[in-house]
C-alpha positions in Angstrom: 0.0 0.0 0.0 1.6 3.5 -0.9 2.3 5.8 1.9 0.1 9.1 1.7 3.0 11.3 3.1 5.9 11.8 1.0 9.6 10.9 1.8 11.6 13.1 3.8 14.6 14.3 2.0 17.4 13.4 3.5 20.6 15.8 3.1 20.3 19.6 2.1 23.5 19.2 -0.4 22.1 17.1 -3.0 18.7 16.5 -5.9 17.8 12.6 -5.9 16.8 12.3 -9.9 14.2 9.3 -11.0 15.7 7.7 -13.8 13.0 5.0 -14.5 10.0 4.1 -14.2 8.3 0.7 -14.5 5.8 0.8 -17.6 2.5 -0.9 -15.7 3.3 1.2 -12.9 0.1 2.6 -11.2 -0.8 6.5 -11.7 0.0 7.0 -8.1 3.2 5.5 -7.7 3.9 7.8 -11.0 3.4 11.1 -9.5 5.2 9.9 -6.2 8.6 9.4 -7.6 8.4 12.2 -9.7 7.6 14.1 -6.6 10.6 12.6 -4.7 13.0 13.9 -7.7 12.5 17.3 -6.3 13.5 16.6 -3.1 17.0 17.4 -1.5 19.0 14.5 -0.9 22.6 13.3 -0.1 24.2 10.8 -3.0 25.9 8.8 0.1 23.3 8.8 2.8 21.0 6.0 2.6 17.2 6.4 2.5 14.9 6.9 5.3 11.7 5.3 4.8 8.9 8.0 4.8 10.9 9.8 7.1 12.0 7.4 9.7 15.4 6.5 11.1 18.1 6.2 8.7 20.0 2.8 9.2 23.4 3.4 9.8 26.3 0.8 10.3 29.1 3.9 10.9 30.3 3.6 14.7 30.0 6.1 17.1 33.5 6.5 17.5 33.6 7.5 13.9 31.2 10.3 14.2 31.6 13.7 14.4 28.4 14.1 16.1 27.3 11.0 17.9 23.4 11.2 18.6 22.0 9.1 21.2 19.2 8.9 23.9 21.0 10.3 27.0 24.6 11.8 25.5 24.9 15.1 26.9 27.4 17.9 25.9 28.1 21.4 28.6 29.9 24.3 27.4 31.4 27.6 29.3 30.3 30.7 26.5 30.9 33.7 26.4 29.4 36.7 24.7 32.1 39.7 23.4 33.8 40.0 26.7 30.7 39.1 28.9 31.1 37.2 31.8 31.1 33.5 30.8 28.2 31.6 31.4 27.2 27.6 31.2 25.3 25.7 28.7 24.1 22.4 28.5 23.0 20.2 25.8 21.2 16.8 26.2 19.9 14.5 23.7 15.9 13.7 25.5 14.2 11.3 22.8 14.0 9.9 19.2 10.7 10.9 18.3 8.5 12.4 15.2 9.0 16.1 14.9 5.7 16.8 14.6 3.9 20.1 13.2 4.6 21.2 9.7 7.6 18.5 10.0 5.1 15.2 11.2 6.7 12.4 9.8 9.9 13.1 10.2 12.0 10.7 12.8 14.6 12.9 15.0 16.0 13.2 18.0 14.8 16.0 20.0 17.5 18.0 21.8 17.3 20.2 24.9 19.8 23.0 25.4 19.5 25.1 28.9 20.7 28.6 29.1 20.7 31.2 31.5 18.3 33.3 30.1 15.7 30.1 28.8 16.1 26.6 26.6 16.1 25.6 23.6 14.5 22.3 21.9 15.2 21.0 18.7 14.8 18.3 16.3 17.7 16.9 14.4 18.2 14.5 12.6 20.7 11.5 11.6 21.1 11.0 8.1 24.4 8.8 9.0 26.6 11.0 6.8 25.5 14.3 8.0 23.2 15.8 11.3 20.6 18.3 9.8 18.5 20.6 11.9 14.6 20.5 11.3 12.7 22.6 13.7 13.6 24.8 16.8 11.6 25.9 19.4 13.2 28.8 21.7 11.5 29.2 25.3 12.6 32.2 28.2 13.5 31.9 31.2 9.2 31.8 32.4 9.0 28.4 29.8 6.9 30.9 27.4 7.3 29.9 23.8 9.1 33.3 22.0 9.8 31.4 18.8 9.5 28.1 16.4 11.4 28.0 13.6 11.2 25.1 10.6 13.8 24.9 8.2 12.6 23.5 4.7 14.3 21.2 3.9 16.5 20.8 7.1 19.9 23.4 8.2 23.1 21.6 8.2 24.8 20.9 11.6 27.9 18.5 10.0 28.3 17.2 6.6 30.2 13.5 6.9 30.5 12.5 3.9 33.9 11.8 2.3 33.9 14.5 -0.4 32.8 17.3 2.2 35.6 16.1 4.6 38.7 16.6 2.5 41.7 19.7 3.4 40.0 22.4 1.5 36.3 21.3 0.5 34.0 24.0 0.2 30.2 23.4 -0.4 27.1 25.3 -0.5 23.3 24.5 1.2 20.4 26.4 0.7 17.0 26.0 2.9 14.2 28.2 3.8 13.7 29.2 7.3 10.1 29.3 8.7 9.4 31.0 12.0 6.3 31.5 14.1 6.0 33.9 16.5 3.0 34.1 18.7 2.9 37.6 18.6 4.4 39.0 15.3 3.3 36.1 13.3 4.8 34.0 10.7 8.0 35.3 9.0 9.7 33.3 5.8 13.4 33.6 4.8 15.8 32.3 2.7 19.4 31.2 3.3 22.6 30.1 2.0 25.3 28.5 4.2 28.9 28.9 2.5 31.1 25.2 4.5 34.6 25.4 4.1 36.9 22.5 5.9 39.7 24.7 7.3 41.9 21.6 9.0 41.2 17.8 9.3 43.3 17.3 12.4 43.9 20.5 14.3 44.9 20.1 18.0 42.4 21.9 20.3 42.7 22.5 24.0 39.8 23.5 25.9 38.7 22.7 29.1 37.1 19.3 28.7 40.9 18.3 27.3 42.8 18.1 24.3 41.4 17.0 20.6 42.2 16.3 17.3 39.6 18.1 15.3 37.9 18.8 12.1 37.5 23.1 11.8 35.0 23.9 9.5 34.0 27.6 8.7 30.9 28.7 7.7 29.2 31.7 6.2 25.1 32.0 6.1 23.7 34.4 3.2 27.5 36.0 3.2 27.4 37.4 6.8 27.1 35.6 9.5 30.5 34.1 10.1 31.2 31.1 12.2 33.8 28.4 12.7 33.3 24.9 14.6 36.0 22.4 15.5 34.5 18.8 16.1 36.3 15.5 17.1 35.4 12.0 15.9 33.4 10.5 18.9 32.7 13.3 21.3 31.2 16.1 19.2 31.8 19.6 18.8 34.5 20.6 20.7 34.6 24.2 20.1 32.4 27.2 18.6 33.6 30.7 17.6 31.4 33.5 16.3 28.6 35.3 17.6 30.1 33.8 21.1 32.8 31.7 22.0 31.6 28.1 23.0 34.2 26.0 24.8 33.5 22.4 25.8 34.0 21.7 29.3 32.6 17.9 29.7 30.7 15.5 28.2 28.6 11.7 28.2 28.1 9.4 25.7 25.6 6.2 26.9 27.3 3.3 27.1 24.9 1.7 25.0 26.6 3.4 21.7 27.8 1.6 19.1 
């Protein structure tokens, strides 16, 4: 039986093209693969059916991002010579995302701030992470903002050709955000990756890694640059503020 909602796409770097079609294939089945050749997709991660979790063989250990029920991630920031202040990020559930994104299987993340939290949805594609919805709360629990991003905004991009000395590469998605008192607001963006090192040495509180720096630009201003080491996560953060990881847990469960 065919599924009524349509695949999720499953990258933001890539188009997925049909290339045939059966001959005795039904009307319906028709307009559903020519409808999946519009979506964004990544040539090397493997399909998610209707939207589901993405199998993925690639160990932990491996990952430059390792999702998981229960790994948890704190950072000392600071903001332009402001006093620095702790965040913490912990991975609650695997769940659908729900809204304009139902369907969609990710894990929903929790970040704590001083001045609120933040929950989003992201999702495991096996050869990149790819943000799908953010929901931004004050420090009262009051909902200020949710934002969708159509088809998803790029956390890390895994795959071997985007992981090279020197690779740059270029996603585009639209960002959607609701706000319960101004309304509904759409914008389109470009992120600008560049892979600045492969194995850059980074101390920070937490300890000493071997990283991947990547540096990216969104729509040609924001600038940012991230360093992230294979099984622990991101290790550093530099832009707006200054992120610096100060300890972390992985669930022994992992892979």
């Amino acid at each position: 039986m065919l599924p009524d909602v349509l695949p999720a796409p499953t990258s933001v770097t890539s188009v997925t093209s049909v290339t045939s079609v059966m001959f005795d294939v039904s009307t319906k089945l028709l307009l559903l693969a020519v409808a999946s050749a519009s979506l964004v997709a990544c040539d090397d991660d493997p399909a998610a059916p209707d939207g589901g979790v993405v199998p993925c063989e690639v160990a932990a250990a491996q990952r430059y991002l390792p999702l998981a029920v229960g790994a948890s991630w704190t950072y000392d920031t600071s903001d332009q010579g402001a006093p620095v202040v702790r965040k913490s990020t912990t991975v609650e559930e695997l769940e659908d995302v729900g809204d304009r994104k139902k369907g969609i299987t990710a894990f929903r993340i929790r970040t704590d701030k001083v001045a609120g939290h933040v929950v989003s949805w992201q999702q495991d594609l096996c050869t990149s992470i790819v943000r799908h919805r953010e929901r931004s709360f004050d420090a009262a629990g009051v909902l200020l903002t949710d934002q969708f991003y159509v088809p998803g905004k790029l956390r890390v991009d895994e795959s071997a050709a985007h992981l090279a000395m020197g690779a740059t590469f270029s996603t585009e998605y639209t960002e959607v955000e609701v706000d319960p008192v101004k309304g509904t607001t759409t914008v389109s963006k470009q992120e600008t990756w560049t892979v600045e090192a492969t194995s850059e040495m980074v101390t920070v509180p937490a300890g000493t890694f071997p990283c991947l720096k990547l540096r990216k630009i969104t729509s040609g201003q924001a600038d940012k640059r991230f360093w992230f080491s294979l099984g622990v996560g991101k290790i550093k953060e530099e832009g707006e503020q200054l992120e610096l990881l100060t300890a972390y847990t992985l669930p022994p469960s992992m892979p």
